[in-house]
C-alpha positions in Angstrom: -8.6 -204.6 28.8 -9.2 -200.8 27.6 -8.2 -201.4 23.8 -11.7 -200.3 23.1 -11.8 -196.9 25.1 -8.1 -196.3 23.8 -9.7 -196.7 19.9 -12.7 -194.4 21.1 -10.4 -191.6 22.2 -8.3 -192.0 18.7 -11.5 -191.7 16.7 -12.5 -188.6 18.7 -9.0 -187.1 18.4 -8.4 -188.1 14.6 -11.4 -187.2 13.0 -15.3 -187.8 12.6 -16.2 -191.0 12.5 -19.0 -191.9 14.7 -18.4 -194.7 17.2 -20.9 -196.9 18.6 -19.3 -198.9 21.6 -20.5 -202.7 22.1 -19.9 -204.5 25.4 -21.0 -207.0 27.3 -19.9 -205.3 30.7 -21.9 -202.0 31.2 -19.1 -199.4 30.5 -21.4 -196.7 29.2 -19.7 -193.8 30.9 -16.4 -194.3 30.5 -17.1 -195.1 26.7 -19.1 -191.8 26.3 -16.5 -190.2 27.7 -13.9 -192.1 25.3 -15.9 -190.5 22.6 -18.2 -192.8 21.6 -21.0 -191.3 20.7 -23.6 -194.3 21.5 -23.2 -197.3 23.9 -24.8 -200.9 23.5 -24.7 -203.4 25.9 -24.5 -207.3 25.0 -27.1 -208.9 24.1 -28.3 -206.6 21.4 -31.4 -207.0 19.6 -31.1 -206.6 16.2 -33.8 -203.7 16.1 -31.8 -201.7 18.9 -28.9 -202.0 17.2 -30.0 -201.0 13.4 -32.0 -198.1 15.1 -28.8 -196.9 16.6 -26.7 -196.6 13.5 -29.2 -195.3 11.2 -29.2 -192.4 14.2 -25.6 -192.1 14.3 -25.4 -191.9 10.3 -28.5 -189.8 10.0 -31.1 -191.5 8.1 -33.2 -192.2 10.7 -37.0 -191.9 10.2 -37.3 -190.0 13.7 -34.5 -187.8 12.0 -36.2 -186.9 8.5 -39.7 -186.5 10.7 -38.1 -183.6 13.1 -36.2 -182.0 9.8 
């Protein structure tokens, strides 16, 4: 029902927190532009999803490599 884009655009307003938006209905845009800064769509696999975070918290190999 929007709770989810409403928490995105708090997190973006209030500080730095990355978001990574889950759904199960393809709402990429509109959670981008929410401020998430990554979108997942239902099912996730479990590689995907770890791959994801590690980017959004900066530890991931394809990170360190480029650095």
């Amino acid at each position: 029902g929007g709770a989810g884009l409403a928490l995105c655009r708090t997190a973006r307003d209030n500080g730095s927190v990355p978001v990574l938006a889950v759904s199960a209905v393809d709402l990429r845009d509109q959670a981008l532009a929410a401020g998430a800064e990554a979108f997942l769509v239902k099912p996730i696999e479990p590689l995907q999803f770890v791959s994801t975070v590690r980017d959004l918290i900066g530890t991931s190999a394809y990170l360190r490599q480029r650095s």
